[in-house]
N, C-alpha and C positions, 0 to 999 in steps of 0.2 A: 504494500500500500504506500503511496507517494507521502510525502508530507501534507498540502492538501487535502490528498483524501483522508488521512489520519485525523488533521486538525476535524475535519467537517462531522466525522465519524462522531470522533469523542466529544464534539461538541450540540450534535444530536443527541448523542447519548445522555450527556449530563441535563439538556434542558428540556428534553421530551420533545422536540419537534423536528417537523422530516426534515431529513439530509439536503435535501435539494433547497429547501428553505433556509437552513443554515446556512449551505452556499452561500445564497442569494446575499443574507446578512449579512456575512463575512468577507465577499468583494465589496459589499456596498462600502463596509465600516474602513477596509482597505483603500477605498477610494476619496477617502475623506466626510462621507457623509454623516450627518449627526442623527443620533438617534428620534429625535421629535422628526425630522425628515424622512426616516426610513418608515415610519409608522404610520404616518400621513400621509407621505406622496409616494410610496412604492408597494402599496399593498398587492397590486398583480405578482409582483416579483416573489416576496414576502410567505405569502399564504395569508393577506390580512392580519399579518402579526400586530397585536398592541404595542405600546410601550414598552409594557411591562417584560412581555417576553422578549421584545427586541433587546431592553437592557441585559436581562438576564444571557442573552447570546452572547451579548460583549463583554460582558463581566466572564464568562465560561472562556470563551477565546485568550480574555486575557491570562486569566491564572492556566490555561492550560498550553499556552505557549512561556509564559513563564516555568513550568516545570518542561517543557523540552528544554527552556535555556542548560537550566540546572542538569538532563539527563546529561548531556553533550557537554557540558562543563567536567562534572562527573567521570563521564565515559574518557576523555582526555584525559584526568589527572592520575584513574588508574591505568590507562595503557603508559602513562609516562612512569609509573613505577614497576612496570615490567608484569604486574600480576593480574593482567585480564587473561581470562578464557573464553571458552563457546559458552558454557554455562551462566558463567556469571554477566556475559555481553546479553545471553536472552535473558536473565530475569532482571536488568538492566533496560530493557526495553520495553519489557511486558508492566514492570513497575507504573500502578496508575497513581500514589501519591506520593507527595515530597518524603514521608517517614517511611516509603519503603528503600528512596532512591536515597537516602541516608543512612539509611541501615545496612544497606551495601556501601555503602561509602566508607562506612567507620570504619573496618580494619585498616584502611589505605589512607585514612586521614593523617597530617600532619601533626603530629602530638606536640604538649609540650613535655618536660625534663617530669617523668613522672617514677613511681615507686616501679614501676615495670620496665621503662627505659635505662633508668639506674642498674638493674639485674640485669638485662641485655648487655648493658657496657663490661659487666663483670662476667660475660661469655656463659648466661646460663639458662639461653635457652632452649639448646639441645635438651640442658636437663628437664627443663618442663617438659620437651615435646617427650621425651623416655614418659615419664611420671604419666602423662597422657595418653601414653600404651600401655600403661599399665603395670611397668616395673618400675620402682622407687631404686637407684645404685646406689651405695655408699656415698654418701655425700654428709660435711656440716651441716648441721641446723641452721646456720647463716645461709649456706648458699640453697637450702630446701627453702628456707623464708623468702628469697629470693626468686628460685623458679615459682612460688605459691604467687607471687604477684604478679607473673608473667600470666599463668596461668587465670588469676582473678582478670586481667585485662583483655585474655581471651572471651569470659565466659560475660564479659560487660559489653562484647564487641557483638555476641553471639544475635543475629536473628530471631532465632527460637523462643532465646531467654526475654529479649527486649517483648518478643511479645508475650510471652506466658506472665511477664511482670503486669505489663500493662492491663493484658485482661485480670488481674485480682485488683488493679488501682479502680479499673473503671469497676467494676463491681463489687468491691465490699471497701474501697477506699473513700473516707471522711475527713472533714477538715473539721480541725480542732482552733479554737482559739481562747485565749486567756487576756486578762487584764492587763499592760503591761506592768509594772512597780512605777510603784509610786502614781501610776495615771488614776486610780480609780474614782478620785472628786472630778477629774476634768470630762472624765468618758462618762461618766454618771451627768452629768450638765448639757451633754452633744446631744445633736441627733443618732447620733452610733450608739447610744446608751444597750439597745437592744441586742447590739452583739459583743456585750461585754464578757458575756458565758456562754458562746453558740457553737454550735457543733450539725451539720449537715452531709448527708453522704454527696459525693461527688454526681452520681447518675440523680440527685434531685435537686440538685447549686439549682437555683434560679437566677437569672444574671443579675439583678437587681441587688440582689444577696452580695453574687459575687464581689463585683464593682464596690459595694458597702466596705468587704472586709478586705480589700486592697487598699482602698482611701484610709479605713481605720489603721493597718497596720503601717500606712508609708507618715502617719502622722503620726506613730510613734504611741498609739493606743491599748495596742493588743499585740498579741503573738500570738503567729496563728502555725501549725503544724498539721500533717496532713499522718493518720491512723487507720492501720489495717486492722484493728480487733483479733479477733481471734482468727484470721486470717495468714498473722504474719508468719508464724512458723510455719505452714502448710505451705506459704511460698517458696520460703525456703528450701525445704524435702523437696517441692517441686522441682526446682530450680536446679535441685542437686540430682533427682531422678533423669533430669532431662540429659544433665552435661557429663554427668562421671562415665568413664567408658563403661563397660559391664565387664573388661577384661579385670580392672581397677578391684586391687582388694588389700583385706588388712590395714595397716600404716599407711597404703599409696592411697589407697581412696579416703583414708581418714582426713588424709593431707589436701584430698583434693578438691571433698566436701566441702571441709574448713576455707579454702581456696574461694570456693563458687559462694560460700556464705560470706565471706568478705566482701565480693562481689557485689551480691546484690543490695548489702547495708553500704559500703563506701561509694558505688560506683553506677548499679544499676536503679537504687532506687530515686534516689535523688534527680538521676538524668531524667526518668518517668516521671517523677513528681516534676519537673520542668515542662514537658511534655504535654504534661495532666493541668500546669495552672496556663499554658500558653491557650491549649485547647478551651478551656473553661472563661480565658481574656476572649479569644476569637469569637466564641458564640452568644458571651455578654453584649459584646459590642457591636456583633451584628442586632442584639436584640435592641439594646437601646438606641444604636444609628435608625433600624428603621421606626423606631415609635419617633425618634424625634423628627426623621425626615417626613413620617405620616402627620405630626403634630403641624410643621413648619407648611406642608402643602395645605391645611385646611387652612392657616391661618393666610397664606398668600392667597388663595380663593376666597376670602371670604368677601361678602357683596359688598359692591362699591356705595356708597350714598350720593349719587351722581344727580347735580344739579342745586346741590343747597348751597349758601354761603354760612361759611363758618365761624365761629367764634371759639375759637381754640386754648384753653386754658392746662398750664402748667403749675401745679400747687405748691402752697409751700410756707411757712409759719415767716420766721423772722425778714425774711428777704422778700417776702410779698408771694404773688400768685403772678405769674407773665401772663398776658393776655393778648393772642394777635388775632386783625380778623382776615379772612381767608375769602376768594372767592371762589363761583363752583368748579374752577379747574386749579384751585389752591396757588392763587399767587398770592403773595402778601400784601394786602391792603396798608393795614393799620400795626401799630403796637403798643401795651402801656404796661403797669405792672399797677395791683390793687390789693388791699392791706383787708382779706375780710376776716383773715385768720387770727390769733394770738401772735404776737402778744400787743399785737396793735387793734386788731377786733373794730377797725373800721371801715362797718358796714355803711353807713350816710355813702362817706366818698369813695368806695367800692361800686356802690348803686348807681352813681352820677355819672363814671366813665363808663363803666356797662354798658348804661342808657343810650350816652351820648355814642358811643361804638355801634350797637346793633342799630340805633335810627340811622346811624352817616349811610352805614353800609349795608342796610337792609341785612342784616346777619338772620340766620332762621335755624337754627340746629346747634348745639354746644359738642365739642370733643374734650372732655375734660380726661389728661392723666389720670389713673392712679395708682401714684405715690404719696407722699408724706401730705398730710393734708388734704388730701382729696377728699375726704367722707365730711370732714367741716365744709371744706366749700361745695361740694356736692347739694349738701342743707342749704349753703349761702343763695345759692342760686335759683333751686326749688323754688327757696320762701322769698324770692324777690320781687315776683309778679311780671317778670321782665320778660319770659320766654315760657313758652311752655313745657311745663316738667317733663313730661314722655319724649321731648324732642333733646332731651341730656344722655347725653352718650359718656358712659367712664369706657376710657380704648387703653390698654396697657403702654404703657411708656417705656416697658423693657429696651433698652437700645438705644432710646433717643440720645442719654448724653454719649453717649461713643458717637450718634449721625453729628452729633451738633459741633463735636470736635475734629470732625473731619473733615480731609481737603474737599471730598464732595459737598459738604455744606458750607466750606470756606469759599468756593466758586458759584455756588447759588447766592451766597449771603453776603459780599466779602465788607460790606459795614454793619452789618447788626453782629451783636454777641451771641454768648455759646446761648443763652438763655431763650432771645428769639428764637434762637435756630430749631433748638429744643421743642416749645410750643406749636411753630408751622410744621414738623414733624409728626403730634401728636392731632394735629388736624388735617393734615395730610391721610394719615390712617385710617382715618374714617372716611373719604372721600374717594380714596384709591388705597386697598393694604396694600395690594401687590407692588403698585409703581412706586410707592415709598419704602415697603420694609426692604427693599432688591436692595438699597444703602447701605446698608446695616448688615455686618458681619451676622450671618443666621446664626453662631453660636451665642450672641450677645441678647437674641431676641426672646431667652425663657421660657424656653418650650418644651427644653429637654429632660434628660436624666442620665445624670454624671456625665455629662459631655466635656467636660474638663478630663474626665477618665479614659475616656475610649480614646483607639490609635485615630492621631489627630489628620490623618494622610484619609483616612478610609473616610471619616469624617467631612471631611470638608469635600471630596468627593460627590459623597451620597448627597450633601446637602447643595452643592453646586447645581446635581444633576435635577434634584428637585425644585432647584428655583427655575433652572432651564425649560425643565416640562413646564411645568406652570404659566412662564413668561410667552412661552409659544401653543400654549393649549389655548391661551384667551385672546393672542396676537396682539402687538402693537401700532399705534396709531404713530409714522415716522416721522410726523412734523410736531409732535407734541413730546412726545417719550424722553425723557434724560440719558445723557451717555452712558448711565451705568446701564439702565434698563434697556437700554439696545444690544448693551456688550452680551448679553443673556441670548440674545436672537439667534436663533439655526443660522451656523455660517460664520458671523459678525466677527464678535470678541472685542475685549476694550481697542485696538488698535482701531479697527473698523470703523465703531461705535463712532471714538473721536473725532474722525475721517468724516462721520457723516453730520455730524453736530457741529462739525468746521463750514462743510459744504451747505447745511441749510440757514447757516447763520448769515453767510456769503452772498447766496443764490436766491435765499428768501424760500419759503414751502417747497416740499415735492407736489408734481401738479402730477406724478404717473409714478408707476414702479419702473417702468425703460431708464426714466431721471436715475434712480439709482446708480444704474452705469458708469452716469460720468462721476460718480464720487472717486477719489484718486484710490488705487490698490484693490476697490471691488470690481473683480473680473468675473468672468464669465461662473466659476466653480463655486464663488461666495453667491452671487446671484442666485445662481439657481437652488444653493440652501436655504436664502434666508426671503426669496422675494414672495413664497405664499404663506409668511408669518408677520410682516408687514403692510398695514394698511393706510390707502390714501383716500381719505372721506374726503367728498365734492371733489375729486380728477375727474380729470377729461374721460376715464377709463372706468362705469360702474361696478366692473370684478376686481378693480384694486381694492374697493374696503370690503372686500370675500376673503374664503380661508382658501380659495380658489385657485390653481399655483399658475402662474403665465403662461405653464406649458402644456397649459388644459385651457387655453382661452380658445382655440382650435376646434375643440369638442364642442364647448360652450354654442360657439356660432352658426355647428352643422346641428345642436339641438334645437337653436331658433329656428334657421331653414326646414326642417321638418313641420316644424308647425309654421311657417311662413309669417313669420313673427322677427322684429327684429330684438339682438340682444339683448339694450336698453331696456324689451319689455318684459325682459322675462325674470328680475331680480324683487322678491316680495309681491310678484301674481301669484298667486297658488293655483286659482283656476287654468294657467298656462302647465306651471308645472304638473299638476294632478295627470297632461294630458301627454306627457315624457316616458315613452315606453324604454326603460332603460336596457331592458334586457333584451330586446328587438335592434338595438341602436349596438348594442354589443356582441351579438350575432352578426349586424352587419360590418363588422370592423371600425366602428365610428370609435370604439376606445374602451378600457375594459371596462367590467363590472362593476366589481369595488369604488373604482375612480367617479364612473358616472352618477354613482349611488351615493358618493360624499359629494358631488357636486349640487346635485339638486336640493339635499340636505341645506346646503352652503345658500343656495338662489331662495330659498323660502325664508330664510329670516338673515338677509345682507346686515355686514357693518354690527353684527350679534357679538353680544357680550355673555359667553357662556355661565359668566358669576350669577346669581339671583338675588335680587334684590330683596332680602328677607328685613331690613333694620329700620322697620318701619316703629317699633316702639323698643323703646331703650328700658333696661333692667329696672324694677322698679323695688330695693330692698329690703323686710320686713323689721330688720332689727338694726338699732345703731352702734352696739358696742357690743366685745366677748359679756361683757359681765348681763347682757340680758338672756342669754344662752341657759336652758337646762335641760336636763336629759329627759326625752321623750317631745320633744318641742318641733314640730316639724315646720320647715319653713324653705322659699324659695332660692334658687341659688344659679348660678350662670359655670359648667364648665370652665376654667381655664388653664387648665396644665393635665394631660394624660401620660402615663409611664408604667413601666410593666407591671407592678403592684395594685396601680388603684389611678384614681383621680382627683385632681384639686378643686374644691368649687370654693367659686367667690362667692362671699355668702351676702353682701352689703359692707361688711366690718374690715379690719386693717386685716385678721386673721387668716387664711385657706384653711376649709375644712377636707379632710381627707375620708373618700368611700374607699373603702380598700375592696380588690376584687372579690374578697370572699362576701360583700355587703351589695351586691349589683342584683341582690335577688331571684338569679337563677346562674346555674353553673355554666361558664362560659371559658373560654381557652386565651382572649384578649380583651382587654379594657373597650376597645375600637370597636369590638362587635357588637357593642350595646350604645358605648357616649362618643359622643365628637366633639371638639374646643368650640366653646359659643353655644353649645346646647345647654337649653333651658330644662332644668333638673327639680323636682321635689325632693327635700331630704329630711332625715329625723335624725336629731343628734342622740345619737348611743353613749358615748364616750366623750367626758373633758378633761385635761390633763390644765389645769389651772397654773401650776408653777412653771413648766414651758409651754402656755398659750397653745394646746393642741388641741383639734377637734377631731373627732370619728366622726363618721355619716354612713347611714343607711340610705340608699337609692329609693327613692317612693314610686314615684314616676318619673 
C-alpha cells in the first residue's frame, strides 16, 4: 500500500467515513482549503460531510502522519545502531500507536550513565546474558549485583512486561492523595478543600477531578501517589512469571526474580505511572477543551440585539460607574462616568446625566457589566423611571479589561481610556457577541474549566477553530467587520484582514465581491476560500449578501432561465423558489445536488442572520443578597458557566450557584445534554456553605 493509500486507509478507519471521502478531504486540506470551506462548498466531493467530521478528518490526518514522522524517525535510529531485522522492521510498521513505536524503541534508545550502563562498563554483560540461560558461574556478589541491573534494564525494556504493568495500572490502579505538612489551614480555606483526603481509581479519574489534583499538588497542597492495593504483589509474581527463563533455577532464578522485582519498583513502575498521568492529562483536556470550546461557540452565537441604541454601563463603587452611549451598529456617541454607588451614593446627579444621555441620543436598551457593583446599580437604574426595567441587560464583562488594554482597542479608541474602552465593549456585547468577543483572547472570556491547566497549544487550537466556525457559519458583512473579525474569514488571516481594512479605508465600501481582487496579496486561492463567507449588502451583485459562493453564480442564472425569471427575482420569492426542481436540474448537469439544495436554502431568506433573536426580555432576579437564600427556597436563575461537573447559575446576587450533575434531575452523560449558557433555569437551593459563600442547586425546570 502506497503512503497515500495508507494515510486515506487509517484515516477512514479512525473517523468512520468512506475512503474515497477521506480522499477527497485530505487533497482538499492539502491544497490549502479551510475546513468551514470544505463543509460548505465541497459537499459533492465530501459525501456532504459537516464540520464536525471534516475536523475530525484533519485532526486524524494530523496525529497520524505525525506518528509516520516518529515511525521513520525510529526506523532510522535503529538501523543506525546496527540492530534492525525483518521482524522487528514488520512490527515496526504494523505498530498503530506512538507507545507501541516506543516500546520498540526503548532497547535502542540512547541512555543516560545508569546503574546498568555502569555494569556494562565493568564487562558484565555476558554474565547476565549466562544468568538468562539459566546458569549462574562463579562470580562476586558485586559483579552478580551488577549483571542483576543489566538484567533489571532488560526486563524495564521488555514489551510484555510494559504491558502486563500497564494493564494492573489501568485496572486496579488508584490515586492516593494526602495533605501536604503544614498546608492543612490553607487547603481547608481553597476550593480544593474537597481533595484534601481523596482517593479515586484511575479507570473512574473524571477529568475534572483530575485537573483539581494536578493544580492542588503543583500548588504545593497535597501529595498525591498512585496504589495498586492488593494488586501489587501479584504484579510482581506476574512480572516475574513472565520474564525468568523456565530453564532459571535455585540461586539463578532467585537472583533473577529479585532482578525483575527491582525492575518493576525502580524502573517499570514509575515509567507506567508516567504513562498513566500523561494519559489521564490527555483525556482531561480533551474533556474540558471541548466543554469550553462548546461553552465559547454558544456564547459567540448568541442573538445579536440589532437595531437598538445603547447605553452601556461599566460599575463600580469608588471611581464611579463609566457610562457610554452606543448607536445601533455600536459606534460611540457619548461618554460620562456617574456616582450612584457608595460611597458617594449620588443618585440626584446620576439621574440628570442618564436623563440628559438617553434624551440626546434616543438610547432605548441598557448593557450593564457584571462586576463589582453591578446589583447596586442594576437597582439604581430599575428605580429610576428613566428606561424601562425589562429592557436592562446584565452581559458579562469577563474580558473586557484585557479588550480595553489592547492594541485592538488602542486603534479603535486611541483618545479615550482603558475605562471607555471597557464600557463600549460591554455594549458592544449585547449588540453583536460575536463581532466583539472575536477581540478578546477566548481564554480570558470565563467560560471555561481549568483552562489555565490544559496543554495551552491544543487549547488555543480548539478555540481558534471554534471562533473560525462561528465567524463563517453566520458570514460577514466586508465593509463593516473589524480586522480582527475578518482575520477569522475562510482564507483571510490577520495579514489579509489588514490588506482589506487598508483597501476599504482607501477605496471607500466594496460595491461587489470581484472588488475583492484588487485588495493587494488576495489572489485567486484566498478568493475562492473566503468570497462565499463575505457579504456585500446593497452591491450591484444581489448573491453577494448570500452564503452563495461566486462559483455557483453560474447555477444561480441557469435556475432563473428555467423559470424565465431573471436572477434579481429570485432572492426572498418563495413562490419562485417553491417552483426549483433541484433534482431534475441535477440530472440535467446544471450542478450537483447538495450544492443546488444549499443554494435555494440561501435565495429564500438572503442577507440571513443565522443567530435568533431570542433577548427580547432581560433577567429579571428574585432575590438581592446570599443572606436572603434558604434551603428549600426555589427561585429563578440565568445559566452562565457549564463544565464537566455541573453548572453555574447566576442567581440575581454577586454569588454562582452551583447544580452539580448528579442535581439535573434525571441521569445524563453531559451537562450540555440538558442546559446551554443563557438558558433560563428554575432552581431550589439544597445546600449553603455560608463561611465560603457557596450554593448547591437543584434543576427544577
Amino acid at each position: 500500500m502506497g503512503i497515500t493509500e495508507r494515510i486515506a486507509a487509517a484515516v477512514a478507519d479512525r473517523t468512520g467515513v468512506e475512503k474515497r471521502h477521506a480522499v477527497a478531504v485530505i487533497e482538499l486540506l492539502d491544497e490549502g482549503a479551510t475546513v468551514p470551506f470544505i463543509s460548505r462548498y465541497r459537499k459533492e466531493r465530501t459525501g456532504a460531510m459537516d464540520e464536525v467530521k471534516v475536523r475530525e478528518v484533519e485532526t486524524a490526518l494530523r496525529q497520524f502522519r505525525e506518528l509516520e514522522a516518529r515511525r521513520e524517525f525510529v526506523t532510522d535510529a535503529i538501523e543506525k545502531t546496527g540492530g534492525m531485522n525483518d521482524t522487528l522492521r514488520r512490527r515496526l510498521l504494523e505498530a498503530e500507536t506512538m507507545t507501541e513505536i516506543e516500546d520498540l524503541y526503548a532497547p535502542f534508545k540512547p541512555k543516560k550513565r545508569t546503574r546498568a550502563t555502569i555494569a556494562r562498563e565493568k564487562g558484565l554483560e555476558p554474565l547476565a546474558k549466562k544468568m538468562m540461560s539459566g546458569y549462574l558461574p562463579q562470580a562476586s556478589d558485586e559483579d552478580v549485583e551488577g549483571a542483576m541491573d543489566i538484567i533489571a534494564e532488560w526486563a524495564s525494556e521488555s514489551q510484555r512486561l510494559r504491558n502486563i504493568t500497564r494493564n494492573v495500572f489501568h485496572r486496579s490502579g488508584s490515586m492516593v492523595c494526602k495533605v501536604a505538612k503544614g498546608k492543612e489551614e490553607e487547603i481547608s480555606d481553597s476550593s480544593l478543600a474537597q481533595y484534601s483526603d481523596f482517593s479515586q481509581s484511575v479507570r473512574r479519574m473524571a477529568s475534572h477531578q483530575y485537573l483539581a489534583l494536578r493544580r492542588a499538588e503543583r500548588e504545593g497542597l497535597i501529595k498525591v501517589k498512585y496504589s495498586l492495593g492488593d494488586d501489587s504483589d501479584r504484579l510482581d509474581a506476574s512480572l516475574c512469571s513472565a520474564f525468568v527463563p523456565r530453564s532459571a533455577s535455585g540461586e539463578c532464578r532467585d537472583r533473577i526474580e529479585e532482578a525483575v522485582t527491582d525492575a518493576s519498583k525502580r524502573l517499570l513502575r514509575p515509567s507506567v505511572e508516567n504513562e498513566v498521568s500523561a494519559e489521564l492529562k490527555e483525556k482531561a483536556d480533551k474533556t474540558a477543551i471541548d466543554i469550553f470550546a462548546a461553552n465559547l461557540r454558544q456564547l459567540l452565537l448568541a442573538s445579536p440585539l440589532k437595531g437598538k441604541r445603547v447605553l452601556a454601563i461599566d460599575p463600580g463603587y469608588r471611581t464611579g460607574c463609566k457610562v457610554v452611549a452606543l448607536d445601533a451598529q455600536g459606534n460611540l456617541l457619548d461618554d460620562g462616568v456617574i456616582y450612584p454607588t457608595a460611597p458617594k451614593n449620588d443618585y440626584e446627579g446620576s439621574r440628570r446625566i442618564l436623563e440628559r444621555m438617553i434624551s440626546r441620543h434616543r438610547l432605548e436598551v441598557v448593557s450593564l457589566g457584571n462586576g463589582t457593583a453591578s446589583r447596586e446599580t442594576e437597582k439604581f437604574i430599575k428605580s429610576s423611571g428613566l428606561i424601562d426595567p425589562s429592557k436592562v441587560f446584565v452581559v458579562s464583562e469577563d474580558g473586557a479589561s484585557v479588550y480595553s488594554a489592547s492594541e485592538i482597542a488602542r486603534k479603535e479608541f486611541p483618545d479615550k481610556d482603558v475605562t471607555v474602552r471597557g464600557a463600549v465593549s460591554i455594549g458592544r456585547r449585547l449588540i453583536d457577541p460575536l463581532a466583539e468577543l472575536v477581540k478578546i483572547d477566548p481564554k480570558s472570556i470565563g467560560v471555561g474549566q481549568y483552562q489555565h491547566d490544559v496543554d495551552q497549544g491544543a487549547l488555543k487550537s480548539a478555540l481558534d477553530f471554534t471562533v473560525m466556525s462561528c465567524v463563517n457559519s453566520v458570514g460577514v458583512d466586508v465593509n463593516t467587520a473589524s480586522e480582527r473579525l475578518l482575520s477569522y474569514v475562510s482564507g483571510i488571516g490577520p495579514a489579509l484582514a489588514a490588506n482589506i481594512v487598508k483597501y476599504r479605508a482607501e477605496n471607500g465600501d466594496f460595491t461587489s465581491r470581484k472588488e475583492l481582487k484588487k485588495v493587494p496579496r488576495l489572489g485567486d486561492k484566498a478568493f475562492e476560500l473566503c468570497a462565499g463567507f463575505l457579504r456585500v449588502p446593497g452591491g450591484r451583485e444581489p448573491l453577494d449578501n448570500t452564503g452563495i459562493h461566486p462559483e455557483s453564480y453560474g447555477i444561480v442564472d441557469k435556475m432563473a432561465k428555467s423559470l424565465k425569471v431573471n436572477v434579481a427575482d429570485l432572492p426572498g420569492n418563495n413562490d419562485l423558489l417553491d417552483r426549483i426542481d433541484v433534482k431534475a436540474l441535477a440530472a440535467a448537469g446544471v450542478g450537483g445536488l447538495e450544492t443546488m439544495t444549499d443554494i435555494v436554502v440561501e435565495l429564500r431568506k438572503p442577507g440571513r442572520d443565522p443567530r435568533t433573536d431570542d433577548n427580547s426580555e432581560a433577567f429579571v432576579p428574585e432575590i438581592d443578597d446570599f443572606s436572603e437564600l434558604t434551603i428549600g427556597k426555589v427561585i429563578p436563575g440565568v445559566v452562565n458557566n457549564i463544565t464537566a461537573f455541573g453548572a453555574f447559575v447566576d442567581l440575581g446576587i454577586k454569588e454562582n450557584g452551583l447544580i452539580h450533575i448528579s442535581k439535573l434531575g434525571r441521569r445524563v452523560n453531559a451537562v450540555t445534554d440538558i442546559l446551554s449558557l443563557g438558558q433560563r433555569v428554575e432552581v431550589k437551593v439544597i445546600d449553603i456553605d455560608s463561611r465560603r459563600k457557596r450554593i448547591s442547586l437543584e434543576l427544577i425546570r
